[in-house]
Backbone as JSON, one array per atom type, in Angstrom:
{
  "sequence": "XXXXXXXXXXXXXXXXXXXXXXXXXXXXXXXXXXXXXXXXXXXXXXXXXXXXXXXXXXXXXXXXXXXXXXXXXXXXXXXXXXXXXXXXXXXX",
  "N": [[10.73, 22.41, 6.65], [11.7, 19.25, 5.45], [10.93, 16.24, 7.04], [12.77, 13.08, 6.39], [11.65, 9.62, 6.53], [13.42, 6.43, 7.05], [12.81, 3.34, 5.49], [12.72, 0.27, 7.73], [15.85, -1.68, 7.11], [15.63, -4.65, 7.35], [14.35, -7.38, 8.6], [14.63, -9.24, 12.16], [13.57, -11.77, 14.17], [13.1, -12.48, 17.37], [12.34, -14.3, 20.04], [11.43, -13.68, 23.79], [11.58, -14.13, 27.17], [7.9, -13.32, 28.92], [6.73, -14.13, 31.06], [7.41, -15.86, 33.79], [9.95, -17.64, 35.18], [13.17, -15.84, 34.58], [14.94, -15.76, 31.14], [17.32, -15.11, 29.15], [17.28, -13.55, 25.83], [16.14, -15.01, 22.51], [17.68, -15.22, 19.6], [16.27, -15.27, 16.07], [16.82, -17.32, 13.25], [18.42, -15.84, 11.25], [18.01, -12.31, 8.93], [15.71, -11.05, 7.03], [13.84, -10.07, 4.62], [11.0, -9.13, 4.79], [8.25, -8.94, 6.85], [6.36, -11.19, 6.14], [7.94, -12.91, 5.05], [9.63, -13.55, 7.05], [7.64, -14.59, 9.0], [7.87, -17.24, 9.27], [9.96, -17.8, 10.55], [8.71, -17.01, 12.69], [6.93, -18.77, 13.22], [8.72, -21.58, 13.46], [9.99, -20.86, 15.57], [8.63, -20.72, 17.96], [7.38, -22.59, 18.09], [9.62, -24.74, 18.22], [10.32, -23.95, 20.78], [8.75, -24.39, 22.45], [8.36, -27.31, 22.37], [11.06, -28.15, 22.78], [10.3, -27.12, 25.95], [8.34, -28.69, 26.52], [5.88, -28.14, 26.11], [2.9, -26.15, 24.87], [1.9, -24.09, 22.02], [1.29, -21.54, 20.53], [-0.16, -19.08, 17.71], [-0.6, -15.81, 16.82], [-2.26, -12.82, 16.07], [-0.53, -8.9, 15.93], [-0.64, -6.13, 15.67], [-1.01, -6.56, 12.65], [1.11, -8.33, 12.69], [2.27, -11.54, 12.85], [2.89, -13.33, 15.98], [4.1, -15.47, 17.94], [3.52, -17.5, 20.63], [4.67, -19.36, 23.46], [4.43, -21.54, 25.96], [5.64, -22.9, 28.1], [6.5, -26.48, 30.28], [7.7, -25.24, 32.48], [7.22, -23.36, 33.29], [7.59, -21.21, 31.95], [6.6, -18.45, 30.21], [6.75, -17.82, 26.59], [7.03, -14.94, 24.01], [7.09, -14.7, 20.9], [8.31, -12.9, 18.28], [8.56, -10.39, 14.99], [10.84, -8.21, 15.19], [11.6, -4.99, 13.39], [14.18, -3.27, 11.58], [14.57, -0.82, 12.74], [13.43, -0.82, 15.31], [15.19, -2.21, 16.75], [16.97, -2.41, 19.58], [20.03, -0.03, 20.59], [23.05, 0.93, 21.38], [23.89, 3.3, 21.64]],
  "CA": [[11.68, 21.33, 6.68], [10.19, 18.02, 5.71], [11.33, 15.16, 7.58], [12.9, 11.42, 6.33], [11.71, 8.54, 7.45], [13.65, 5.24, 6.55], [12.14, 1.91, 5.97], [13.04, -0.96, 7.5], [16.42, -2.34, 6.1], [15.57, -5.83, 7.62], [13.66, -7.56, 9.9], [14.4, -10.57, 12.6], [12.81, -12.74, 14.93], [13.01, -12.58, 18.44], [12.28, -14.57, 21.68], [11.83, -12.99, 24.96], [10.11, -14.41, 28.64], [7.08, -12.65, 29.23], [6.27, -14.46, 31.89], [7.66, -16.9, 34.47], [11.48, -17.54, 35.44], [14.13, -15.26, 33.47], [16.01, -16.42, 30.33], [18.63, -14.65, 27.7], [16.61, -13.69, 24.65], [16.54, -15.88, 21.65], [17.28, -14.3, 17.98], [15.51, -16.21, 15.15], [18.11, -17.54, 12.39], [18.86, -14.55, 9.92], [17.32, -11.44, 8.76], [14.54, -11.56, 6.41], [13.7, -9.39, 3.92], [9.81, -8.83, 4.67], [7.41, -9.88, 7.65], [5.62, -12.45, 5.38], [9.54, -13.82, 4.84], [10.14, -13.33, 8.77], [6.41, -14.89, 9.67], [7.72, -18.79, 9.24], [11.09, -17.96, 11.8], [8.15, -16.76, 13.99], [6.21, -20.29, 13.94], [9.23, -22.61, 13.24], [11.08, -20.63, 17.05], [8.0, -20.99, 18.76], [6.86, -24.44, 17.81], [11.22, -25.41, 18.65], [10.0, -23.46, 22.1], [7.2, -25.35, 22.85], [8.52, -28.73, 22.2], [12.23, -28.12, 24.1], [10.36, -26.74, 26.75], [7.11, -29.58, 26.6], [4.91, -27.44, 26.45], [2.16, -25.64, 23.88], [2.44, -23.03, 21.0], [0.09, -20.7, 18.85], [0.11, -17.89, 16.78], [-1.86, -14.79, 16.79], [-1.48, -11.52, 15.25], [-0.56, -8.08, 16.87], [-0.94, -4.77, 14.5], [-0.51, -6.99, 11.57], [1.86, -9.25, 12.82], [2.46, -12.45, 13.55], [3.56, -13.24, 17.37], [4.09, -16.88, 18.39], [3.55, -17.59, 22.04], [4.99, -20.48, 23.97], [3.56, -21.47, 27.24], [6.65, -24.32, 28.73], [5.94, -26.74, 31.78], [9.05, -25.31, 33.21], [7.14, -22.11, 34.12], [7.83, -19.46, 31.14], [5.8, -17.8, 28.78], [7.28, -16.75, 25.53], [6.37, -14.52, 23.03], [7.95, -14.6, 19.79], [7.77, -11.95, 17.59], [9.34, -9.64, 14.33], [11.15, -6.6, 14.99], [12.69, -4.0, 11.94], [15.63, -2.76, 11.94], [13.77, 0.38, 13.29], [12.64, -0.95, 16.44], [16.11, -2.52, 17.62], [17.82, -1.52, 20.51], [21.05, 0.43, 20.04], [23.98, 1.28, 21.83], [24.36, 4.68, 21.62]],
  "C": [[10.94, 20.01, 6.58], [11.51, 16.94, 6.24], [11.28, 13.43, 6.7], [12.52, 10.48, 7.2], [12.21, 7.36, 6.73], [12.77, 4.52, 6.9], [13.13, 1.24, 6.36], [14.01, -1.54, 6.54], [16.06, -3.93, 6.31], [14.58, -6.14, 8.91], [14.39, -8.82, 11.12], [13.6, -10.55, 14.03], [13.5, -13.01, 16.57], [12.34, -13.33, 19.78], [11.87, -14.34, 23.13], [10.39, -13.82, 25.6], [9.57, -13.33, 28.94], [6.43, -13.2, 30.6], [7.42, -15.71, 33.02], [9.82, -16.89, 34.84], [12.32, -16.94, 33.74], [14.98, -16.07, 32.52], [16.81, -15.01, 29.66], [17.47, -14.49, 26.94], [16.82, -14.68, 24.35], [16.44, -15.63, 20.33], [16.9, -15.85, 17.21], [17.62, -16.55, 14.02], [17.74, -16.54, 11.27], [17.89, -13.41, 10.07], [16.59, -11.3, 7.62], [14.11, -9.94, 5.88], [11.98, -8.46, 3.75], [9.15, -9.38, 6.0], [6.97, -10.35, 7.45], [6.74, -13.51, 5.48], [9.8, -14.43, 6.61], [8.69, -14.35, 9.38], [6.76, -16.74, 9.81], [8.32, -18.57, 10.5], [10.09, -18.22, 12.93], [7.87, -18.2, 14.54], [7.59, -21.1, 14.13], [9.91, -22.55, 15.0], [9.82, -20.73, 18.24], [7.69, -22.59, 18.99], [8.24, -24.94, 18.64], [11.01, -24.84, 20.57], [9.29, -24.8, 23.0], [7.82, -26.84, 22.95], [9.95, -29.17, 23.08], [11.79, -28.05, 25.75], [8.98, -27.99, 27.0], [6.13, -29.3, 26.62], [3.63, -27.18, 25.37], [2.64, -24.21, 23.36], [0.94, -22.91, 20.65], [0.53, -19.86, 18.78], [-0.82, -16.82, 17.03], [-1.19, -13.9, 16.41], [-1.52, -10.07, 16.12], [-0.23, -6.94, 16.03], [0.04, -5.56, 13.24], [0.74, -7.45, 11.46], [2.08, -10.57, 13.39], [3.06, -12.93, 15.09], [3.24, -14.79, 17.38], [4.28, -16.53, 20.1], [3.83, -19.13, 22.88], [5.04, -20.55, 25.14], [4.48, -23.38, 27.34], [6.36, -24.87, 29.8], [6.69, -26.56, 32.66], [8.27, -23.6, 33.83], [6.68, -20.76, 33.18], [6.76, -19.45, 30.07], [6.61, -17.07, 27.72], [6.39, -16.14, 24.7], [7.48, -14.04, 21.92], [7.33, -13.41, 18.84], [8.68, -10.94, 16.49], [9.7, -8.33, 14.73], [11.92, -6.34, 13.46], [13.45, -3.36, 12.32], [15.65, -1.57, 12.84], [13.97, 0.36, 14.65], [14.08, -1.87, 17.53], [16.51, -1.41, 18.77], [19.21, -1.0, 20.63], [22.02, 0.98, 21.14], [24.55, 2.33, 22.36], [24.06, 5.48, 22.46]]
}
């Protein structure tokens, strides 16, 4: 029996405190056709992090992906980052 694996119909851009007082996620704007496509949302939602929150931003990569990290003077650590359609969380 050989086994399917789908790709990836889409990717987006995600949000989440890793550190410091709890928030809500934060989805990126749309879904993006590639993680090269998806790699600006990353910087443009971290950088919009960083600067709401007064804080600092960078980038770094994590098995060939981009991750934005935002470090606010309110406490929180984000880490921004692409999921695929794959890797959502589902309902069911």
């Amino acid at each position: 029996m050989q086994i399917l694996t789908l790709d990836p119909v889409g990717y987006v851009v995600v949000a989440e405190v890793v550190h410091g007082p709890a928030a809500e996620p934060i989805l990126g704007n749309g879904v993006f056709c590639s993680v090269d496509c998806a790699a600006h949302e990353v910087r443009d939602l971290a950088v919009a992090l960083g600067l709401q929150g007064r804080g600092a931003t960078f980038l770094a990569r994590h098995q060939g992906r981009p991750v934005g990290v935002a470090v606010t003077r309110g406490g929180r650590m984000w880490a921004v980052q692409i999921l695929s359609s794959c890797e959502l969380a589902s309902n069911d």
